[in-house]
C-alpha positions in Angstrom: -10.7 2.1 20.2 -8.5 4.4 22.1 -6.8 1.7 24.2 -6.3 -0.3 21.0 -4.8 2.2 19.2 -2.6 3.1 22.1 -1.8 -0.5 22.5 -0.5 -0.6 18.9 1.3 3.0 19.1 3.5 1.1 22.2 4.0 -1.9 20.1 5.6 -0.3 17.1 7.6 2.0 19.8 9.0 -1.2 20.8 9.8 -2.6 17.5 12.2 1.1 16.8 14.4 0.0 19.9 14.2 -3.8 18.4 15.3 -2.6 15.2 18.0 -0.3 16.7 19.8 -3.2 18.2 20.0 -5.1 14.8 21.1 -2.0 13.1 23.9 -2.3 15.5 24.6 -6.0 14.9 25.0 -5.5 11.1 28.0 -2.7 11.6 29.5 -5.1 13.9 28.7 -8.3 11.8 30.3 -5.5 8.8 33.2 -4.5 11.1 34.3 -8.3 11.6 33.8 -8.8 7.5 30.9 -11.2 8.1 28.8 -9.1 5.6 29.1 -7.3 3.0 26.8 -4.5 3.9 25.2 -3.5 7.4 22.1 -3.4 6.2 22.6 -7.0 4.9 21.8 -8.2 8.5 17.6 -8.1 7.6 18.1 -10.7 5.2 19.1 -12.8 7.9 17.3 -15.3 10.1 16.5 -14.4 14.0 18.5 -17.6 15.3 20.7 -17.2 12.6 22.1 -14.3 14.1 22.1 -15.4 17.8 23.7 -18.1 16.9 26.4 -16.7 15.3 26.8 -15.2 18.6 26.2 -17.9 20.9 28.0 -20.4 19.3 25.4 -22.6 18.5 25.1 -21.5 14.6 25.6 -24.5 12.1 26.2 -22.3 9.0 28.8 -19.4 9.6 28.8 -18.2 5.8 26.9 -15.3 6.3 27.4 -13.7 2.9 26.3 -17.0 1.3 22.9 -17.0 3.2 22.7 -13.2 2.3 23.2 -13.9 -1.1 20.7 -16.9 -1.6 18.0 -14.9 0.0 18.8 -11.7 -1.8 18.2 -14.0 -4.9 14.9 -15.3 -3.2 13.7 -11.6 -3.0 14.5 -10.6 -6.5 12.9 -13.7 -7.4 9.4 -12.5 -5.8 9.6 -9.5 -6.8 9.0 -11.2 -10.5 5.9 -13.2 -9.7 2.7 -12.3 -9.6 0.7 -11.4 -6.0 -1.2 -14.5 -4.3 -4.7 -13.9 -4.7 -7.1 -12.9 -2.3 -8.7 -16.2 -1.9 -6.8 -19.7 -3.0 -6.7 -23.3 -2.0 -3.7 -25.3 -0.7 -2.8 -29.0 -0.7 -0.3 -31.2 0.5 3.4 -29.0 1.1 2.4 -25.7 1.1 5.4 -24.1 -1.0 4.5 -26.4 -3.6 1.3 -24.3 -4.7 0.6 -21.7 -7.3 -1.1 -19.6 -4.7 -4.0 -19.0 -7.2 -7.5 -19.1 -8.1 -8.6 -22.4 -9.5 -10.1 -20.4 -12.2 -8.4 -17.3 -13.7 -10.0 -14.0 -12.8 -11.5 -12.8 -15.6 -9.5 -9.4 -17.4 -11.0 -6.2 -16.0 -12.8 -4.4 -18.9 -15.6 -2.0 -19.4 -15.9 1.4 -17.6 -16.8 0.3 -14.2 -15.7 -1.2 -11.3 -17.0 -2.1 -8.0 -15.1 -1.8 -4.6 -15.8 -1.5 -0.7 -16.8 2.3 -0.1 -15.2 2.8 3.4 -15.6 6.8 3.5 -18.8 9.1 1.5 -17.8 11.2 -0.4 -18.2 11.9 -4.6 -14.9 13.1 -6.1 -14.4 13.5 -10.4 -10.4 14.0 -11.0 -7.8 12.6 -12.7 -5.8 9.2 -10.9 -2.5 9.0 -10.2 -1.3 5.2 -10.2 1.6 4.6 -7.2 3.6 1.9 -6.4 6.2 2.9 -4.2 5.7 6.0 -1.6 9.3 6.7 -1.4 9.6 8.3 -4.8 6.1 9.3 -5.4 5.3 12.4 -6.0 1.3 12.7 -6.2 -0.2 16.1 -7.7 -2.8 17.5 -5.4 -6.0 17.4 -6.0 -5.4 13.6 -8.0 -7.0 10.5 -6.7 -4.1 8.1 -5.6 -4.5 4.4 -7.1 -2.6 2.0 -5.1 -2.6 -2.1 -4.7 -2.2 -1.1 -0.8 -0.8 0.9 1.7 0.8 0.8 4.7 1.8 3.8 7.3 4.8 4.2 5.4 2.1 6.2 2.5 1.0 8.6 5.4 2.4 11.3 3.5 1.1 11.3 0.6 -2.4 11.2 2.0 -2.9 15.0 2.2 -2.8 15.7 -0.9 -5.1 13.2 -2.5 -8.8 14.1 -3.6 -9.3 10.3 -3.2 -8.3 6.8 -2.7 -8.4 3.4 -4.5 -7.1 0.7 -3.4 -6.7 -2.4 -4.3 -6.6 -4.9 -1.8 -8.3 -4.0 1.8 -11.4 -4.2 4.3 -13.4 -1.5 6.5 -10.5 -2.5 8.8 -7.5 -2.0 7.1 -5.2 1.1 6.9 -6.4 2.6 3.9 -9.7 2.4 5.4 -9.2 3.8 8.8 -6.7 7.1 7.6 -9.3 7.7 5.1 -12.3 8.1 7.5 -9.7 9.9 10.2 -8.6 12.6 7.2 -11.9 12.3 5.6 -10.5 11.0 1.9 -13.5 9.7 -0.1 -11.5 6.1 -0.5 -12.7 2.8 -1.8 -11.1 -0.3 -1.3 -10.7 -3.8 -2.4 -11.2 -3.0 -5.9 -10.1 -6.4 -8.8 -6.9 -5.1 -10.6 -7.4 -1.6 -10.3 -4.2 -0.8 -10.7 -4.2 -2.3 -14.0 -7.4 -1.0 -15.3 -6.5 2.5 -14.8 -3.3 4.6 -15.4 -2.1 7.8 -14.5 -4.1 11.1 -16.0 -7.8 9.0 -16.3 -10.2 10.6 -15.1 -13.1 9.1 -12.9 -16.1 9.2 -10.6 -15.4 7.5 -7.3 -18.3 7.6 -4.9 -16.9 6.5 -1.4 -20.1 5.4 -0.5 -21.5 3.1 -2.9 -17.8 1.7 -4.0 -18.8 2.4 -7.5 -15.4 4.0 -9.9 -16.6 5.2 -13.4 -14.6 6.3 -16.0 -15.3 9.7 -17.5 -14.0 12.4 -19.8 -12.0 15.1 -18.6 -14.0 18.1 -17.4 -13.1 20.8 -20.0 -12.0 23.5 -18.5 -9.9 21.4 -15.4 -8.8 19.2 -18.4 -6.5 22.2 -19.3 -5.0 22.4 -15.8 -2.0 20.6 -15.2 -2.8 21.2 -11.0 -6.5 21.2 -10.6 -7.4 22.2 -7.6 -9.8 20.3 -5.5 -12.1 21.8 -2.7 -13.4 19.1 0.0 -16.4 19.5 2.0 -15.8 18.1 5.0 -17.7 14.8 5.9 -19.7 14.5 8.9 -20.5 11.1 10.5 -24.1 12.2 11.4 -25.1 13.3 7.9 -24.9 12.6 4.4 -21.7 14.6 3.1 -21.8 16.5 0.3 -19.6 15.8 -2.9 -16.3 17.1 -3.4 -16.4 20.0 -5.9 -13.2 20.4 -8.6 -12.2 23.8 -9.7 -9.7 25.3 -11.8 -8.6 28.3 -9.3 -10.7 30.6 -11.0 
């Protein structure tokens, strides 16, 4: 585990210096009016921009390409997410990348997930979609379709996590166990089912998310303030316990 994880620390280490040398390219691709915007150059095509270089390019309308994909993006960004599991035939682009039978709507006040880290936490969620102007109030549970290492800081102050998509591999998963976050994954439209200020009984072990009342006296408290126990990988941990600073 240590070599992998060193492995993967080297990799991304070498993607930064990769990355700086594009960052580069766009101000000079900007400099010679080839783009509109430096940061335009990550909407472009690897061979697109060596070839450019080269001399071996066989479209030089850089802004056009830039503004078809732009349009490609946006247009993603309306469409739903691929599911989980789906069936292709013939040319690939051509499919719905869907279920051949609709999921059926999340309802009732329960939902079933992959525990990947014990623990038994009863606080109010906090649904987030993008880290970058996310502010989650410690002591919430953060409710997220996925993360990435980009969501590392947010992490701390979470009672909890639910995710969405994910394994007992994925990144959720494994900064969950390291930080000892009660967290849940792979859990059918969670995002959807709950929204922020619900309140609701993970158990990290089991996978199991109920929805509950608010507590009373927490229920008042803008900030409540979780206390973790710490989990232990050679015993059962004990659940969180919520209290209002009193």
């Amino acid at each position: 585990m240590r070599d992998r994880e060193n492995l993967r620390f080297e990799r991304t280490r070498l993607f930064g210096r990769v990355r700086q040398i594009f960052v580069e390219l766009g101000k000079r691709f900007y400099g010679q009016d080839w783009l509109n915007s430096p940061r335009d150059i990550f909407y472009l095509e690897l061979n697109e921009i060596l070839g450019l270089i080269d001399g071996t390019s066989t479209c030089t309308n850089l802004k056009g390409l830039v503004a078809l994909r732009q349009a490609e993006f946006e247009r993603y960004r309306q469409l739903p997410a691929p599911s989980d599991r789906f069936e292709t035939h013939g040319i690939v682009y051509q499919n719905p990348f869907q279920p051949k039978t609709a999921a059926k709507p999340t309802s009732g006040d329960s939902l079933q997930g992959m525990g990947c880290c014990p623990g038994i936490v009863r606080a109010p969620v906090q649904v987030i979609t993008d880290p970058r102007r996310a502010n989650l109030r410690r002591g919430c549970i953060l409710v997220a379709e996925r993360t990435d290492p980009g969501w590392i800081m947010l992490f701390p102050a979470a009672a909890g996590l639910l995710v969405e998509r994910g394994s007992l591999l994925s990144h959720s998963a494994i900064v969950a166990r390291e930080m000892g976050i009660p967290a849940i994954v792979s859990i059918p439209n969670v995002t959807q089912w709950l929204k922020d200020g619900d309140w609701v009984e993970m158990d990290g072990s089991t996978g199991i998310i109920r929805r509950i009342e608010p507590e009373g006296a927490i229920a008042e408290n803008d900030s409540p303030e979780i206390i973790p126990s710490l989990n232990s990988p050679d015993s059962s941990p004990p659940p969180l316990e919520i209290s209002n600073g009193q």
